[in-house]
C-alpha positions as CSV (number, residue, x, y, z in Angstrom):
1,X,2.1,-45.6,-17.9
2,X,1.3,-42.2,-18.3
3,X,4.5,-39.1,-18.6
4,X,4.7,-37.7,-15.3
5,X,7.0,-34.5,-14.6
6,X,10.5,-35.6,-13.5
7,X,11.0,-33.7,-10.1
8,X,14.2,-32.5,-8.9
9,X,14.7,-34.4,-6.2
10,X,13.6,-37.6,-7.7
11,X,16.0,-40.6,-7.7
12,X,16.6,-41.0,-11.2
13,X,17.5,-36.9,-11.6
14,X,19.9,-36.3,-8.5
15,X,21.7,-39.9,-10.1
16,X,22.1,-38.2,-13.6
17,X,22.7,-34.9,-11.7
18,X,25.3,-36.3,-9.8
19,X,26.9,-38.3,-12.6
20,X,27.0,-35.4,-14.8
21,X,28.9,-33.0,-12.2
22,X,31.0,-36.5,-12.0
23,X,32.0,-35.9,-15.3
24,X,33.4,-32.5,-14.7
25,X,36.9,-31.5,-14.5
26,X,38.4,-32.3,-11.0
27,X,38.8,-30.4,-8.2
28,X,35.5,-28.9,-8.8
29,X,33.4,-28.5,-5.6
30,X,32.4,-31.2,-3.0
31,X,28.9,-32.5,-3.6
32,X,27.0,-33.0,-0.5
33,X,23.9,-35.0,-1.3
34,X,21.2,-35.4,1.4
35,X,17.9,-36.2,2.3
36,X,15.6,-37.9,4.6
37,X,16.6,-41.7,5.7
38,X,16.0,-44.4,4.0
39,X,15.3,-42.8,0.4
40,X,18.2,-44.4,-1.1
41,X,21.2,-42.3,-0.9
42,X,23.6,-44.8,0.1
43,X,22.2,-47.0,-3.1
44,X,22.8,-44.3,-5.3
45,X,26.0,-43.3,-3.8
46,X,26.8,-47.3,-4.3
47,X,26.0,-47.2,-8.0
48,X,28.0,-44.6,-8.6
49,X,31.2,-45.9,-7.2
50,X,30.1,-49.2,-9.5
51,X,30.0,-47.0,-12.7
52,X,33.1,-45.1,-11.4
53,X,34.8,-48.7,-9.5
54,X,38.6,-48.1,-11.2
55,X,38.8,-44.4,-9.4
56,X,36.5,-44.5,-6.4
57,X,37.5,-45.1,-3.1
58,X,34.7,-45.3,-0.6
59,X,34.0,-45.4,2.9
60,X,30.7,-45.5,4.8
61,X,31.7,-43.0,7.8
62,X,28.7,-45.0,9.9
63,X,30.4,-48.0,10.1
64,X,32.7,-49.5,12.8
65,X,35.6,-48.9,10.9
66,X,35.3,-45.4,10.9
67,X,36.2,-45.3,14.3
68,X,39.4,-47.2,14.2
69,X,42.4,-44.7,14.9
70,X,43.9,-43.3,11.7
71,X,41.1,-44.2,9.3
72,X,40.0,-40.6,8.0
73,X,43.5,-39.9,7.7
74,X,43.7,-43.4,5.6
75,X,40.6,-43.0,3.2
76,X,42.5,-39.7,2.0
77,X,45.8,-40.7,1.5
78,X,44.1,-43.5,-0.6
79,X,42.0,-41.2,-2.8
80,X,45.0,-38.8,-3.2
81,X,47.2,-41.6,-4.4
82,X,44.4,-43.0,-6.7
83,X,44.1,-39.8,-7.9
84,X,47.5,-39.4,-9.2
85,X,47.8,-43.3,-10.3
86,X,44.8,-43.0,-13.0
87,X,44.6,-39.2,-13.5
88,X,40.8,-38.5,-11.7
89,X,40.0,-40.3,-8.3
90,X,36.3,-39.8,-6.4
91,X,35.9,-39.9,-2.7
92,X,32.8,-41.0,-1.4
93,X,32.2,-40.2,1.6
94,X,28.9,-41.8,3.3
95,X,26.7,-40.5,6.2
96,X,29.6,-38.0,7.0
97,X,27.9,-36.6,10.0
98,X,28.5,-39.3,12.1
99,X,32.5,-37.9,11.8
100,X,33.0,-35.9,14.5
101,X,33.5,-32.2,13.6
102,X,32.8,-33.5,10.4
103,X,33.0,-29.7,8.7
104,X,35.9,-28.3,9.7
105,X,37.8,-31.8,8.9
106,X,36.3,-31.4,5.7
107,X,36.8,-28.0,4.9
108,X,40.6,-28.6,5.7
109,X,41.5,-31.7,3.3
110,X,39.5,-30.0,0.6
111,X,41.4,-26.6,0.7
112,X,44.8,-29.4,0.4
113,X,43.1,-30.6,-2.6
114,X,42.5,-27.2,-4.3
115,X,45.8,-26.4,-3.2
116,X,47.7,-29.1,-4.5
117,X,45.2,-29.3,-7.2
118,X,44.9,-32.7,-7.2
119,X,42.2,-34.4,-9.7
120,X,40.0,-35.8,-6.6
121,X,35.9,-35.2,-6.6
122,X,34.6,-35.2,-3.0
123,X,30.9,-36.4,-2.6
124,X,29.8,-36.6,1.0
125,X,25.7,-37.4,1.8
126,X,24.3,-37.6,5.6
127,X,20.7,-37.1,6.6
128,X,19.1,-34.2,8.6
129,X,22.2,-33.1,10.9
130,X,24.4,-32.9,7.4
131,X,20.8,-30.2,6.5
132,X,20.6,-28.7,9.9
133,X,24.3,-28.1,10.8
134,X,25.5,-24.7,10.2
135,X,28.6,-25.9,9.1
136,X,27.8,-26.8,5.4
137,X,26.8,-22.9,5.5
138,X,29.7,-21.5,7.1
139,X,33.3,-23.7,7.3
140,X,32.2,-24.9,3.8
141,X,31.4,-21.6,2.4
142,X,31.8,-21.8,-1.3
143,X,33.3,-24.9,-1.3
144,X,30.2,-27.0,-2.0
145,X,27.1,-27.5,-4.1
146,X,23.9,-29.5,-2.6
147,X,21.6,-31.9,-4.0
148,X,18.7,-33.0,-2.3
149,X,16.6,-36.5,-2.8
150,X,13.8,-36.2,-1.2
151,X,11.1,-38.4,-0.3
152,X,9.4,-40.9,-3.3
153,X,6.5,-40.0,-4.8
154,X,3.4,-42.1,-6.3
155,X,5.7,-41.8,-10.1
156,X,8.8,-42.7,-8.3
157,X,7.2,-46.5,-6.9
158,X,5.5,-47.2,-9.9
159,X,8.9,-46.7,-11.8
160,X,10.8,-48.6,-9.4
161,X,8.6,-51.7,-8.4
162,X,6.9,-51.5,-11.6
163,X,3.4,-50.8,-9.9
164,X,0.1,-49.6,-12.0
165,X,-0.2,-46.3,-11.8
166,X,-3.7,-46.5,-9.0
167,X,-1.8,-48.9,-7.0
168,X,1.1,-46.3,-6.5
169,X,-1.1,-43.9,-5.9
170,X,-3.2,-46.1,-3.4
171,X,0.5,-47.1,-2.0
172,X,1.4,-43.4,-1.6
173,X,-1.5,-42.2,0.2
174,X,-2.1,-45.0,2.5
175,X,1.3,-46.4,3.6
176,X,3.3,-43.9,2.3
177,X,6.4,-43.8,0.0
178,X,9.4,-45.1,1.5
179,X,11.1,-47.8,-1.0
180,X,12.2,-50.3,1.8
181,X,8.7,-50.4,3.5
182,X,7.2,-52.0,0.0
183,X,8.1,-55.4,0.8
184,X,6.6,-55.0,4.2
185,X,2.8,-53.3,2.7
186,X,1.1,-57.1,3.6
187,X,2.3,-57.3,7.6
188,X,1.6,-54.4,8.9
189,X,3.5,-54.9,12.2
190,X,6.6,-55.3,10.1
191,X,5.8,-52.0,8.5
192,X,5.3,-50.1,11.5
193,X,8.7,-51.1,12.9
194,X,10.5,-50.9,10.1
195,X,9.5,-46.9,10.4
196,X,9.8,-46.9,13.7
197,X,13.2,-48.5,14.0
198,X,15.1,-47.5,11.1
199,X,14.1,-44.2,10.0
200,X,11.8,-41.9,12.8
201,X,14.3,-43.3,15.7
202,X,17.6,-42.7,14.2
203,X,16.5,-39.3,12.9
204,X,15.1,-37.9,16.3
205,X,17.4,-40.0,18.5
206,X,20.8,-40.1,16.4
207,X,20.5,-37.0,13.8
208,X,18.6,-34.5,15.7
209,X,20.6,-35.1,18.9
210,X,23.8,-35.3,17.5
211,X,23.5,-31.8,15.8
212,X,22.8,-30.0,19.3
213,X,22.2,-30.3,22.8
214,X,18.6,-30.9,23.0
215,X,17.7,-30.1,26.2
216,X,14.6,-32.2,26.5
217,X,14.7,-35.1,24.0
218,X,11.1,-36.7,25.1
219,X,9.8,-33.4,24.7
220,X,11.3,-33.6,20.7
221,X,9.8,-36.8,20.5
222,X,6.5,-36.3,21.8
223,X,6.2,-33.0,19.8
224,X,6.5,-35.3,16.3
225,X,3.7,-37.5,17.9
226,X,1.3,-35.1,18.7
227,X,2.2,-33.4,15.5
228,X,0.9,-37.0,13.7
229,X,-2.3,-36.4,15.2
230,X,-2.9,-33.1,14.3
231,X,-1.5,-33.5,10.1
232,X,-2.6,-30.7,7.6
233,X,-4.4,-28.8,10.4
234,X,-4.1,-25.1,11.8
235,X,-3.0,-25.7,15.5
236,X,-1.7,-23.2,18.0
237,X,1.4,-23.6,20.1
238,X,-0.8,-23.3,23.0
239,X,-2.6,-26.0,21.9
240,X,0.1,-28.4,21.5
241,X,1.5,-27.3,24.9
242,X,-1.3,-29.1,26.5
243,X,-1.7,-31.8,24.8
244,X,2.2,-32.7,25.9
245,X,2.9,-34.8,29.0
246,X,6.0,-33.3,29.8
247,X,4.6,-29.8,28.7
248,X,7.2,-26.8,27.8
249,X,8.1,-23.0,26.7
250,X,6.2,-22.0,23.5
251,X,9.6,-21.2,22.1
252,X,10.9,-24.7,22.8
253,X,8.2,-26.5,21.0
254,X,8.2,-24.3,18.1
255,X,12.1,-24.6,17.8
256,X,11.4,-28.5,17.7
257,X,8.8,-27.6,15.7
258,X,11.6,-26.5,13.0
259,X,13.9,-29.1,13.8
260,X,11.7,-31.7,13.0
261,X,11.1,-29.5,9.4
262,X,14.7,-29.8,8.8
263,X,14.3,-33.4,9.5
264,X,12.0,-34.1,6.7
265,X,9.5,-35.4,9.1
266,X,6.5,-32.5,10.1
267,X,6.7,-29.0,8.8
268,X,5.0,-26.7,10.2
269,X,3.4,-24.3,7.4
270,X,3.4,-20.5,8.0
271,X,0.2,-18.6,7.0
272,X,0.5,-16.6,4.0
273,X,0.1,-12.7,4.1
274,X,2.2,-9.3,3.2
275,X,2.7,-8.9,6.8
276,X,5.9,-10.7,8.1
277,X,4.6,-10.0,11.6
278,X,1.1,-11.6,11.0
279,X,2.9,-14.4,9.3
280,X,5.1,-14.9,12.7
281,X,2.3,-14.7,15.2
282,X,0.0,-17.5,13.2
283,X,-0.3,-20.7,14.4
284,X,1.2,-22.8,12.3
285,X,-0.3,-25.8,10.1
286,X,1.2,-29.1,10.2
287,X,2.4,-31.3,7.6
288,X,3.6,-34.8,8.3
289,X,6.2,-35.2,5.0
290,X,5.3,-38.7,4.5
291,X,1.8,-40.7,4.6
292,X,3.9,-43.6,6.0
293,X,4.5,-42.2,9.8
294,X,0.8,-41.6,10.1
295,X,0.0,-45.2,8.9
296,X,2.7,-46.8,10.9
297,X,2.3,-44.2,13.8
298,X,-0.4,-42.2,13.3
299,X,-3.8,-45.3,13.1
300,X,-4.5,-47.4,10.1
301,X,-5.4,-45.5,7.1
302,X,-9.3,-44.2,7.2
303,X,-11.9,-45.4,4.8
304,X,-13.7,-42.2,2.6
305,X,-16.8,-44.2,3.5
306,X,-16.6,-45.3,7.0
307,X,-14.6,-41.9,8.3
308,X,-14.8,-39.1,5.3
309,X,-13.8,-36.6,7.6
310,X,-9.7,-38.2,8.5
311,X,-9.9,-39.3,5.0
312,X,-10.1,-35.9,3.8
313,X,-7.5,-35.0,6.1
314,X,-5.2,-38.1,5.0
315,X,-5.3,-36.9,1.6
316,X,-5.2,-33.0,1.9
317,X,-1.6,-33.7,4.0
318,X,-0.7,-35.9,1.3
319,X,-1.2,-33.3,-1.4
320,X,0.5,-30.3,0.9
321,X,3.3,-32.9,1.4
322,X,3.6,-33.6,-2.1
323,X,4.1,-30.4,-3.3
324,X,6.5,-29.4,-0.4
325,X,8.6,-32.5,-1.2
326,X,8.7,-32.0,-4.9
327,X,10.4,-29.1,-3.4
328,X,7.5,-26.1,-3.7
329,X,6.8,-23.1,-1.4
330,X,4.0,-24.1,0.8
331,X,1.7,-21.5,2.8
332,X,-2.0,-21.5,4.2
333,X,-4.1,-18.7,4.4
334,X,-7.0,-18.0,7.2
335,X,-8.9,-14.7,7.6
336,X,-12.0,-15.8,9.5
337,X,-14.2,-16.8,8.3
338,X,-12.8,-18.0,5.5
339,X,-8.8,-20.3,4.5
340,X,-8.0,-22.1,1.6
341,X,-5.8,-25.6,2.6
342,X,-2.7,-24.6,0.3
343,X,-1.2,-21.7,-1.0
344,X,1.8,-23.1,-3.4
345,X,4.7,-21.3,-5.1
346,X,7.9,-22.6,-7.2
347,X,8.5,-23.9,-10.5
348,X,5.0,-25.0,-10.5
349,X,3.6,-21.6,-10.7
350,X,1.3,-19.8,-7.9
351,X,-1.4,-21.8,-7.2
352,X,-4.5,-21.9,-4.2
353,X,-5.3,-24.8,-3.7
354,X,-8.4,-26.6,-2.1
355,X,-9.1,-30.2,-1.6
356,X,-12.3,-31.5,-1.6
357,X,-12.9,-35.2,-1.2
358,X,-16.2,-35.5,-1.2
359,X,-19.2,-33.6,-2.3
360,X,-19.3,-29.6,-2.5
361,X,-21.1,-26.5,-3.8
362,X,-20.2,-23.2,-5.4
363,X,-20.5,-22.0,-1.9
364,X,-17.8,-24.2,-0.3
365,X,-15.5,-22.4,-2.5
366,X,-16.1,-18.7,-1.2
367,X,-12.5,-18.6,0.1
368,X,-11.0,-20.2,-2.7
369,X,-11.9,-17.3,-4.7
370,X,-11.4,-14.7,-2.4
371,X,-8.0,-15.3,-1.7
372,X,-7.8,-14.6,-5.2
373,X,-9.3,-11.9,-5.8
374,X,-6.9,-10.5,-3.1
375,X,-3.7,-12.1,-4.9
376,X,-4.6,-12.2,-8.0
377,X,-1.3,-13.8,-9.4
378,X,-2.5,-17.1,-7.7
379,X,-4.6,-19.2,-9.9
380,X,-7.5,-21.3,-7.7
381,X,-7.3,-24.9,-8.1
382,X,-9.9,-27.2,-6.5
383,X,-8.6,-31.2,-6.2
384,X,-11.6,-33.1,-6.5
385,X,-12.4,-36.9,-5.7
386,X,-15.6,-38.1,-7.0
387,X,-17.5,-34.9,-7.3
388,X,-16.4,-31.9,-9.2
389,X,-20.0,-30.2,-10.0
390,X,-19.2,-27.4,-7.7
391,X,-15.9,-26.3,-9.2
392,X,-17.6,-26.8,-12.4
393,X,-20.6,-24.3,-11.7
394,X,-18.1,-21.9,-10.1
395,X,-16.0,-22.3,-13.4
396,X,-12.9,-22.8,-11.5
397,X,-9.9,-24.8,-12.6
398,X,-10.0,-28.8,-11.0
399,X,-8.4,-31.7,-11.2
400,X,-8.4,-35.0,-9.5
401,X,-6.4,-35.3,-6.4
402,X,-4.8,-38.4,-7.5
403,X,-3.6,-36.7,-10.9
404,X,-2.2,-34.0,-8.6
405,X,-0.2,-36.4,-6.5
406,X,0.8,-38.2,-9.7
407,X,2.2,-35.4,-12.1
408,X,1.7,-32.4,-10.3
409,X,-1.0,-29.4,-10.9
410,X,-2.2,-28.6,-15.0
411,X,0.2,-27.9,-17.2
């Protein structure tokens, strides 16, 4: 299997990430790990507390139990006294948002802890409310460090399930990359409701809702399915206003707009430009974080000979969701007549990027290089399929869009 760069948010870093702050001299600072559902934080959290089983108390704050009267008050007493019996507890605490006023609870048994000094590590994970609550910013101010896992990549299945490296890829692009759906990639009703049912439901209907009043609820949800229908293209506000049945303010959708973003389902890109008001009065484009909700929401998967056109679009918002998930800067850039699909910034470098899945000239690249010429710390970089003759002729740097969503842009 070919090296592939380990990313940051990848399952087998935030584990050793975790482990090592583990390691650390107690009290240190709670460890909130989160992420989108169903990416395996609750399996991590689980092996941990295997490695750790002699000092670990843990409590999944989802389950029925965690309702019974007195039970947050229990789970701490416990840790504390495991704590001083073999000299370093660890409390896990899983999906901690569903505790309610989870932060301020929180913030008050970990200032006993530093107080007391007591050896006790806190680890608490949730899903999007745990990222979109303003508590973790502000009752837990300097009090905690994040870590993020973030959705699977083509390198992360083929580590796991021990795929070939083109069946990943083919996996990643076409059904997307969420570990539980793999044993469901033959029955594609399964699939779809596995998606449906246990991670775009509870995150729109549980998460989202639970971390304000959303006035409109169908709206939300009928925002994230238009949005599926429009991935990695440049649509207005107005736009998506009419295409809703139960149509409302401009503000309103673009404020669901974010808090599906901060759900790791669409984000909505911002156009790239040394003006911040230009940048706020662009449309914006839309990036569905994960090829699975358009193949079990979105339509089957298009064929690059039957439908070139949606397969072009299939794999240009798996590339722009790649890179935001492998946690880069994403922009796009329009000045009519010309945009480039992807401006990208982070520890991958500055790069414009253009994907082109079929055949194309030196022409087709016009933008590409003006954008560059304009910024010139961005390097181009054209993601070919098939054909690369025209990134050749223009002498610009390319690369295969499957080596791009396999190990990231050159070097």
């Amino acid at each position: 299997m070919n090296e592939t760069r380990e990313s940051a948010t990848s399952y087998a870093a935030v584990h050793a990430e975790l482990a090592s702050r583990l390691g650390e001299p107690a009290p240190g600072t709670i460890q909130l790990l989160i992420g989108p559902r169903q990416v395996g934080k609750t399996t991590l959290l689980l092996e941990i507390a295997a490695r750790w089983r002699e000092q670990v108390v843990y409590s999944a704050m989802d389950g029925p139990e965690s309702h019974l009267p007195g039970h947050w008050e229990r789970i701490w007493r416990d840790a504390n006294e495991r704590a001083q019996r073999v000299g370093k507890a660890i409390l896990i605490l899983d999906e901690i948002q569903s505790v309610h006023d989870w932060n301020a609870r929180l913030k008050a048994e970990w200032d006993r802890v530093r107080r007391q000094r007591t050896p006790l590590h806190v680890v608490a994970s949730g899903s999007s409310a745990l990222r979109l609550g303003s508590g973790s910013r502000e009752s837990l101010t300097g009090r905690f460090e994040r870590l993020e896992l973030g959705h699977w990549c083509a390198a992360d299945l083929a580590r796991t399930f021990r795929m070939k490296k083109d069946d990943a890829l083919d996996e990643i692009v076409r059904l997307g990359g969420f570990p539980g759906a793999v044993a469901f990639r033959h029955d594609e009703k399964r699939r779809a409701d596995y998606i449906r049912e246990s991670i775009v439901e509870p995150a729109i209907g549980r998460d989202l809702l639970a971390l304000e009043a959303v006035r409109r609820p169908a709206l939300l949800r009928q925002t994230f399915f238009v949005a599926l229908a429009h991935a990695a293209q440049i649509v207005s506000l107005q736009k998506l206003r009419l295409e809703l049945s139960d149509a409302g303010a401009l503000a309103t959708i673009a404020h669901y707009l974010q808090l599906l973003d901060a759900a790791w389902l669409v984000t909505p890109l911002v156009k790239h430009s040394d003006r911040e008001i230009r940048r706020r009065a662009s449309p914006p484009k839309l990036v569905v974080r994960n090829q699975a909700y358009l193949a079990a929401l979105g339509g089957d998967a298009p064929s690059p000979d039957r439908d070139a056109a949606r397969f072009g679009q299939w794999v240009e918002n798996a590339v722009l969701a790649h890179a935001l998930n492998q946690g880069q800067q994403v922009r796009y850039w329009r000045e009519e007549p010309h945009d480039v699909d992807g401006i990208v910034e982070g520890s991958w470098g500055r790069w414009a990027v253009e994907v082109k899945t079929g055949a194309f000239t030196e022409r087709d690249l016009t933008a590409l290089l003006e954008f560059c010429r304009r910024f010139p710390k961005y390097r181009p970089l054209v993601l070919t399929g098939e054909f690369d003759e025209g990134a050749r002729r223009a002498g610009v740097e390319h690369q295969p869009w499957r080596e791009f969503l396999w190990q990231g842009p050159p070097g």
